[in-house]
N, C-alpha and C positions, 0 to 999 in steps of 0.2 A: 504494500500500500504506500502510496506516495505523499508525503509528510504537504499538507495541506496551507498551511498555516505561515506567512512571514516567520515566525522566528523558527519554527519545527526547521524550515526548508536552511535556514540560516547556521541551525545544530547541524544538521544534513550536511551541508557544505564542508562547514568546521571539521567534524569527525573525517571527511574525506581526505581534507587536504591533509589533517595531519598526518593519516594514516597511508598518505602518500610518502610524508616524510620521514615517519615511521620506519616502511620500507627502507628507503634510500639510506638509513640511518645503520639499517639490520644490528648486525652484531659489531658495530664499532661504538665504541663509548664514546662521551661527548669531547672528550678535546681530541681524539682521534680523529672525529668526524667533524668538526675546527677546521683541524689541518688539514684534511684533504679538501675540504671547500675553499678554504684562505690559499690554497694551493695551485689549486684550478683558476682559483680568482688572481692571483699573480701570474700564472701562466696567460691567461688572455690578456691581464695588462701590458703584458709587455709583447705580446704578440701586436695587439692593436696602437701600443705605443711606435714600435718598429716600424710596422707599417704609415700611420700618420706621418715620421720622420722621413721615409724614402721618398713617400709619394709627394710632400712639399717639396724635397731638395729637388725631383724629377721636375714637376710642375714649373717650379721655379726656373727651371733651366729649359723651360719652351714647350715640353708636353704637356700639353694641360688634361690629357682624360687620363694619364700616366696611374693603373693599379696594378701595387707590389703585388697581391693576392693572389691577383691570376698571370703571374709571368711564368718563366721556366727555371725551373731551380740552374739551371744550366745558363741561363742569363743572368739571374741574380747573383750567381757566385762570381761574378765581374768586379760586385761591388762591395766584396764581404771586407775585404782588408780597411777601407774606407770606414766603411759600418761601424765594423768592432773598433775603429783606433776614435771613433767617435761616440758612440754610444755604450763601447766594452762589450758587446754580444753579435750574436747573428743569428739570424732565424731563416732558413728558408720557405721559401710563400707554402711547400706543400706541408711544412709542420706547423704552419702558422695553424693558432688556435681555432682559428673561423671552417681552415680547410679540415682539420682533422676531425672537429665535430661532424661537419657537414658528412663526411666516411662515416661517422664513426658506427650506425645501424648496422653498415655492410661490411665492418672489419672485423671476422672473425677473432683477430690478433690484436685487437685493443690498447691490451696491455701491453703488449711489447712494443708495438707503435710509440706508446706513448713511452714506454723505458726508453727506447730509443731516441724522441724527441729531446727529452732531457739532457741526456747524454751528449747529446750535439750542442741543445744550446752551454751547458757546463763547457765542453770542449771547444768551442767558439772562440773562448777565454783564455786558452792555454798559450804563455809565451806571453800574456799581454800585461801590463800594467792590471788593467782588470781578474785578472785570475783569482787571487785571492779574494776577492767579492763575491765572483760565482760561484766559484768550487761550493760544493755539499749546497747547493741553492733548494733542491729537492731532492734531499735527503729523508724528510719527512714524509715522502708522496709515494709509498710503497704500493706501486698498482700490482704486484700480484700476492699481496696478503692476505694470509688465508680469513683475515677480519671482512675480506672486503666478502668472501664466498669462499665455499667447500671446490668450487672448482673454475677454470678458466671462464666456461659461458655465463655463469653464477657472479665472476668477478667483473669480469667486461659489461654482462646489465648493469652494475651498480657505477661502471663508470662512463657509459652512456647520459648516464641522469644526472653523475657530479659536472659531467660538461655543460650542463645548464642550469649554473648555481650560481647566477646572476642576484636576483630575487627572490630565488629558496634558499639562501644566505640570510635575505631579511625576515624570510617568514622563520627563520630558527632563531633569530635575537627576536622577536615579536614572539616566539611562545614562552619566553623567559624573562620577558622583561614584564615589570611590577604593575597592578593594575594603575597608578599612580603615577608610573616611572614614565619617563621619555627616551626616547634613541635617536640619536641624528647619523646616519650610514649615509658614506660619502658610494657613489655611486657610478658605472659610465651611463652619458648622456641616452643611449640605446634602452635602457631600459624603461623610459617613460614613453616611449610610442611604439616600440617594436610587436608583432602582432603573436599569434601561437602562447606557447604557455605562460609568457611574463604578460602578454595582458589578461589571461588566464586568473592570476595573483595579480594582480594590479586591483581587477575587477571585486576580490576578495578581500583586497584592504580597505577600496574605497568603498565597499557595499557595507564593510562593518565598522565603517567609520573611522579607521586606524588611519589613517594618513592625517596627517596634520598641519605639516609646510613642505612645500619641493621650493629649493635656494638654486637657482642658476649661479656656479662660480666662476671665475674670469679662467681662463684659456691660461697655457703654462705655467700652472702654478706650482706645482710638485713635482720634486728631483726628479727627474728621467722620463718627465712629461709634459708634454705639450698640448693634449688634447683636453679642453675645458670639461670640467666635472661637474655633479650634481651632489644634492644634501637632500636625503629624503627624511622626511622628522617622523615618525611616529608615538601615538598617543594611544592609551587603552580608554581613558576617560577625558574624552575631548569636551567641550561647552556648547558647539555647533557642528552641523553635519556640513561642512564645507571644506574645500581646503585654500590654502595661505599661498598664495606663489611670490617668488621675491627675485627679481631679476639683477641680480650683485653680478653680471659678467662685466660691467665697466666698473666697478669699485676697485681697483689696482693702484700701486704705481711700478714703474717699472727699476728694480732693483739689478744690476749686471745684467743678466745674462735670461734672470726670470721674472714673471711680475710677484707683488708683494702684495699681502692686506697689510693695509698698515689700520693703528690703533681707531683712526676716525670713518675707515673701512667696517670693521669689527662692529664699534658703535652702533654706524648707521642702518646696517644689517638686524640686528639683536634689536633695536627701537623699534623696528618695522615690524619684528614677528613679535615682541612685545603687544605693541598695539595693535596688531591686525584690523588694519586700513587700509581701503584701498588709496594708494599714494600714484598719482598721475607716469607712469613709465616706469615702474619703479615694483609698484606690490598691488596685488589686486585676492580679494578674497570672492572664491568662486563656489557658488553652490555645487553639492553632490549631482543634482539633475542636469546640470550643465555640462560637468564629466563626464556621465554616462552616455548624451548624445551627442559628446563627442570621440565616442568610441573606448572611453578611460583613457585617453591620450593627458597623461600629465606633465607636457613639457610646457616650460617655462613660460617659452617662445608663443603659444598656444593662445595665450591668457591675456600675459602685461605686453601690451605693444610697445613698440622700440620707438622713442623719441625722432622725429622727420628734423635732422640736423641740415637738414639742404636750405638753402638759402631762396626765400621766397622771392618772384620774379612776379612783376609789375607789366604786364603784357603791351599793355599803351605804351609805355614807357619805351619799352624794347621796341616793338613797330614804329615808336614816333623815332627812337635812336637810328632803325636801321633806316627811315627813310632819309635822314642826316645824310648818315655815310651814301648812300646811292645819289643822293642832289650832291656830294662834296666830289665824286668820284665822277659825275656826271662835268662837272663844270673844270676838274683837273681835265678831263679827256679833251674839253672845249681847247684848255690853254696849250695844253702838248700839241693838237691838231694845226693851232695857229703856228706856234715856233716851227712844226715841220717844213708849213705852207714860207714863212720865212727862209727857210735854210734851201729850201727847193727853189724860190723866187730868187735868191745871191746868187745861186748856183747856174 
């Protein structure tokens, strides 16, 4: 019988998902199963950081549709020495995290894949300044442990599902945090719109009202990254069924090499989710039904619109200027036309 009722269908949901994560959980204890999420989650970051890094220096230099992703490991090894003496690693596009997930239903050998992926980017490092950094980087990521399963097919499904521990990372601090407590999980920007199972859980936070504030942050802000990041807050006992957006990607200043929050940064961010107001370009608080049709799409960019910094243009003004210049250019033609008719009458 099919649970009738808002809140029955709400239990419903709840017991599933956890018993989704349950699953995924099997026989590893909680800080085992920590580490292999925080795991997986440093392996894409620095996949997708890698890639960000290529595809600008490409872009930059005249290709503009230029993606690391899909090239040939056999071309990208052109560029590994470069890479590494830059960034201390190297990944090639077919280990990059995107690609291996996208395999990873139809890789029998999962785990080795992925022993092997490791192994490369560790060894990337070897000879370089960076060695000592990488070496033992995933040493805690033991994909054929028998915690993970009794046997290889057993192991490889539970690492299917850790490869998509974007937001089943938040739904595991969201089943332990206090009914009182707060969490703000810095996040990639991909997970506020992407469609399949993160808006799946997306859909399950905002339907039970756990989301709180999504903070756009400014773009290279953190070591060995470039690509601007998100802060998704969550709340078990919120005051309203809406959520907070705060669009902080200009709150910077640019410190060397990276940009910086400085102190009046901080402030003005914390004042905004303090007060939950909507502040013109800046924060805007959006009802739950407003997310919902738009798909649970909670990015930033969605909500609070971006300041029109172009410079407003006065159309009479500009037609009455351009006709200036045509009457100035008309009556220079006039004066060149007579001087020739002079130079050709001397002559």
């Amino acid at each position: 019988m099919q649970p009738s009722t808002r809140a029955a269908q709400r239990a419903e949901l709840h017991k599933t998902i956890w018993r989704i994560a349950n699953d995924l959980r099997g026989s590893v204890d909680g800080w085992d199963f920590k580490s292999y999420v925080l795991g997986m989650l440093f392996y894409r970051f620095i996949s997708e950081n890698l890639t960000a890094y290529v595809n600008e220096q490409e872009r930059a230099a005249g290709d503009r549709t230029f993606n690391y992703a899909v090239i040939s490991d056999k071309k990208a090894e052109l560029g590994r020495r470069e890479t590494v003496a830059e960034r201390g690693f190297y990944i090639l596009p077919s280990e990059l995290f995107a690609n291996v997930r996208k395999r990873a239903d139809q890789d029998e050998n999962l785990n080795m894949t992925l022993e092997r992926v490791f192994k490369n980017i560790e060894g990337s490092a070897v000879g370089t300044e960076s060695e000592a950094d990488i070496h033992g980087l995933f040493d805690d990521l033991d994909v054929n442990s028998q915690k993970l399963g009794p046997t290889v097919a057993k192991r490889n499904e539970k690492l299917v599902k850790l490869l998509d521990a974007d937001l089943a990372f938040a739904m595991h601090i969201l089943k332990w945090l206090a009914v009182n407590g707060t969490a703000a999980i810095v996040e990639f920007p991909g997970v506020l719109y992407r469609s399949g199972a993160e808006q799946k859980i997306r859909k399950y936070l905002l339907d039970n009202n756990y989301v709180d504030a999504v903070i756009q942050l400014p773009p290279d802000l953190f070591f060995g990254a470039t690509i601007a990041t998100c802060i998704i807050v969550l709340k078990k006992s919120k005051q309203d069924n809406a959520v907070l957006f705060i669009d902080a990607s200009a709150e910077f200043t640019r410190v060397g090499n990276k940009n910086h929050l400085a102190p009046e940064h901080h402030t003005k961010v914390l004042d905004a989710y303090v007060a939950r107001q909507n502040v013109d370009h800046f924060a805007k608080v959006v009802p739950h039904s407003v997310i919902a049709e738009n798909s649970y799409n909670i990015a930033v960019s969605s909500y609070v619109e971006r300041e029109d910094t172009r410079k407003e243009v006065d159309i009479r003004e500009l037609n009455a200027e351009i006709a200036r210049i045509v009457a100035r250019q008309s009556r220079l033609r006039t004066e060149i036309d007579a001087i020739v008719a002079d130079l050709e009458g001397a002559a």
